[in-house]
C-alpha positions as CSV (number, residue, x, y, z in Angstrom):
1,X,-24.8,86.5,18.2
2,X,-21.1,85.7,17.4
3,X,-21.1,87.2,14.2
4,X,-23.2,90.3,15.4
5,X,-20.7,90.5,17.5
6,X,-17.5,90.1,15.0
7,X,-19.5,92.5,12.2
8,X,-20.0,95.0,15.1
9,X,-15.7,94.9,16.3
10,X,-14.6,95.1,12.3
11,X,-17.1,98.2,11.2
12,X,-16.0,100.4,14.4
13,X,-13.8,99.7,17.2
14,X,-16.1,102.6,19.0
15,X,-19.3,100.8,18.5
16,X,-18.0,97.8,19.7
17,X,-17.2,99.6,22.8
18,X,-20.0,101.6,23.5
19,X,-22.1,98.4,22.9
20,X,-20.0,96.1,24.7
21,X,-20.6,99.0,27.6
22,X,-24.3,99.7,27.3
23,X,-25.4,96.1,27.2
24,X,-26.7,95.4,30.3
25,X,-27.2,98.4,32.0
26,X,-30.8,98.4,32.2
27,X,-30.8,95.2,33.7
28,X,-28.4,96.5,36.6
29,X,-29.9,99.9,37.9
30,X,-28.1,102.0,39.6
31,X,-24.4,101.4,39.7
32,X,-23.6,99.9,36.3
33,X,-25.8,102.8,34.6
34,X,-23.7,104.9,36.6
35,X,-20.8,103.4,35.1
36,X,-22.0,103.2,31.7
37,X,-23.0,107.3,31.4
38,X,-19.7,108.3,33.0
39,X,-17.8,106.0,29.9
40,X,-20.6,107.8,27.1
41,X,-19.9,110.7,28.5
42,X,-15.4,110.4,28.3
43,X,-16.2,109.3,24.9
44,X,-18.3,111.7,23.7
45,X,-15.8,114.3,24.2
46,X,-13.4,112.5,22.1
47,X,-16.0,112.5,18.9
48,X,-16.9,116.4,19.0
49,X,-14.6,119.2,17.9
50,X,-15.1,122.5,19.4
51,X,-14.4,126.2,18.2
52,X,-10.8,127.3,18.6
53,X,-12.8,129.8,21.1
54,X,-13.7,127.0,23.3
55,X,-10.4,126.9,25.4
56,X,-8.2,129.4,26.4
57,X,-4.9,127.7,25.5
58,X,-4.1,124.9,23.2
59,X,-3.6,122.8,26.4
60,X,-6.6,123.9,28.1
61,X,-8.5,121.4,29.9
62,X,-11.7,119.8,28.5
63,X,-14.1,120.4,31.5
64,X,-17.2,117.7,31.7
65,X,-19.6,119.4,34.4
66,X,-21.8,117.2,36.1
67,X,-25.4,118.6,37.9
68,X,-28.0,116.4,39.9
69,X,-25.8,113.1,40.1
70,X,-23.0,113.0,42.2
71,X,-22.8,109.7,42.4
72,X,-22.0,110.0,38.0
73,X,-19.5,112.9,39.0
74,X,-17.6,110.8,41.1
75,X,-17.8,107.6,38.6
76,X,-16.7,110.2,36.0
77,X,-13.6,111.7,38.3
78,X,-12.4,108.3,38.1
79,X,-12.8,107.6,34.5
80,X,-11.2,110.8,33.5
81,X,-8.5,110.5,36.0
82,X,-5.4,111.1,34.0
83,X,-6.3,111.2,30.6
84,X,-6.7,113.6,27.8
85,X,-8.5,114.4,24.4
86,X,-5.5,115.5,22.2
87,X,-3.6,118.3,23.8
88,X,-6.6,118.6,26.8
89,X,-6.0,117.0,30.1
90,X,-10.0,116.1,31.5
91,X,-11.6,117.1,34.7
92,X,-14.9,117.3,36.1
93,X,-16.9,119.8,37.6
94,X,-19.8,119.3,39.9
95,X,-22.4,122.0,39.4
96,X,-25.1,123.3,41.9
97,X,-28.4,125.0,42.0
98,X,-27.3,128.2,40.2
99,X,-24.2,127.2,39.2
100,X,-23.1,128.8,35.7
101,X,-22.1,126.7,32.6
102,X,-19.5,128.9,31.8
103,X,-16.2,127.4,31.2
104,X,-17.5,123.7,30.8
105,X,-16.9,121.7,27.6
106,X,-19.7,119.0,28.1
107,X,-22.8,119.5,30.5
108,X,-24.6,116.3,32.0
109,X,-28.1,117.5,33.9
110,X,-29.3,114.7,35.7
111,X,-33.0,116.0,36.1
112,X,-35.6,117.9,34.0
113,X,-35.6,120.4,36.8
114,X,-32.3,121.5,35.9
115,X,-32.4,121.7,32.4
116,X,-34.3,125.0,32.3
117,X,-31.7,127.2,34.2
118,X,-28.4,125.6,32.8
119,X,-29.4,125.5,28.9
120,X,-30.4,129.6,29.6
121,X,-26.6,129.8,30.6
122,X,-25.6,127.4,27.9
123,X,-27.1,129.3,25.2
124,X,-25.0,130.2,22.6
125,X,-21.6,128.5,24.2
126,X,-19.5,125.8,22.7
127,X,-20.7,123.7,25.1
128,X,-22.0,120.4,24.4
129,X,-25.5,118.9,26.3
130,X,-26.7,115.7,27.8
131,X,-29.0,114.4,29.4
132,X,-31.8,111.9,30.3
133,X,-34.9,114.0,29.8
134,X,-37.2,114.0,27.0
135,X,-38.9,117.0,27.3
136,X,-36.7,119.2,27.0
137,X,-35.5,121.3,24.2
138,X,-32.2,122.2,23.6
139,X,-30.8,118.6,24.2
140,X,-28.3,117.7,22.3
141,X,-27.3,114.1,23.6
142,X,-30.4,112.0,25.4
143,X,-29.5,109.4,26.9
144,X,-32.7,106.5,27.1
145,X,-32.9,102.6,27.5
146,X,-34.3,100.5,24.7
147,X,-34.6,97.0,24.8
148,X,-32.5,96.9,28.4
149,X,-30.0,98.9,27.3
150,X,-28.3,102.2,27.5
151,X,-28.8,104.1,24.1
152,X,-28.3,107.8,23.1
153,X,-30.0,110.2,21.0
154,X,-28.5,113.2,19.0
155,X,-30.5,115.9,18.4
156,X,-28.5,118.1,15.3
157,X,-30.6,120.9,15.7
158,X,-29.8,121.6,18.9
159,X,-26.2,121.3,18.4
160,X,-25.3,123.6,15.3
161,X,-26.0,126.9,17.5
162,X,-23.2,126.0,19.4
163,X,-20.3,126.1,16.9
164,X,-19.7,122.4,18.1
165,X,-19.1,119.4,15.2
166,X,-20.4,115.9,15.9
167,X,-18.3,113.2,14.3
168,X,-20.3,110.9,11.6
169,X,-18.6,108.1,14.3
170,X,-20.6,109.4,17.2
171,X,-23.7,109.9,14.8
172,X,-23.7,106.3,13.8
173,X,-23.2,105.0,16.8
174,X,-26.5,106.8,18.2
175,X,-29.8,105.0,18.3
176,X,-31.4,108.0,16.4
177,X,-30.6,111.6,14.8
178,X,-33.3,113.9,14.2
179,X,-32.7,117.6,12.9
180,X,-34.7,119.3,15.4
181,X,-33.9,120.1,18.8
């Protein structure tokens, strides 16, 4: 296990991270899976480059919306509190019921339910999706436990549409990367 763990630090400081955070989080429900999605979720946006269209002004912010898990949105106001990605200071927006995903960089649904509406409004934005469902189409990031931990799924299909570029970082780092959507 020690030398997983020393092969794992020297190929990618980022993988190292992201497994060091999604160990156990299967095993803890609730809180620590909170935790875990609100730390993908920061560092996903750090690992995708979006169309120059995508903000306003070079110091724009990068907006991570949140719908169907307040208790992630709040994780995620903390974990964001302060920081940037490049010239973009982070925030976090809490969507409801009918809510448009206008204006937001990175969209967590928490719930199948919610998926329908919000990728409708999504289509055709630079706007990168996540979420925990399988069913649907048009995710880009899933997010899914395998052996008692927190993994993630890319879907490239989904994502060119969008104008957005995943980096080969993020790409390895994911449990699986199909073409489709």
């Amino acid at each position: 296990m020690a030398l997983a763990v020393r092969a794992l630090r020297s190929a990618s400081p980022f993988l190292f991270a992201l497994w060091l955070l999604a160990g156990p989080a299967a095993a803890q429900p609730g809180r620590l899976e909170v935790q875990v999605k609100a730390a993908y979720l920061y560092k996903f946006a750090g690992f995708v480059d979006w169309p120059g269209t995508a903000f306003p002004r070079p110091d724009s912010p990068l907006v991570i919306g949140v719908a169907g898990n307040d208790k992630l949105a709040a994780q995620l106001e903390q974990v964001v509190a302060g920081r940037s990605i490049g010239s973009h200071p982070l925030a976090v927006r809490r969507l409801r019921h009918g809510d448009s995903p206008v204006g937001l960089h990175v969209l967590y649904a928490g719930g199948a339910e919610r998926w329908t509406e919000l990728l409708a409004g999504a289509r055709g934005l630079p706007l990168l999706t996540v979420g925990d469902a399988a069913e649907v189409a048009g995710n880009m990031i899933r997010f899914l436990v395998l052996d008692e931990r927190l993994r993630f799924e890319v879907a490239l299909g989904a994502v060119a549409p969008s104008g957005l570029h995943i980096s080969a970082r993020l790409l390895a780092a994911a449990v699986r990367v199909t073409a489709a959507s």
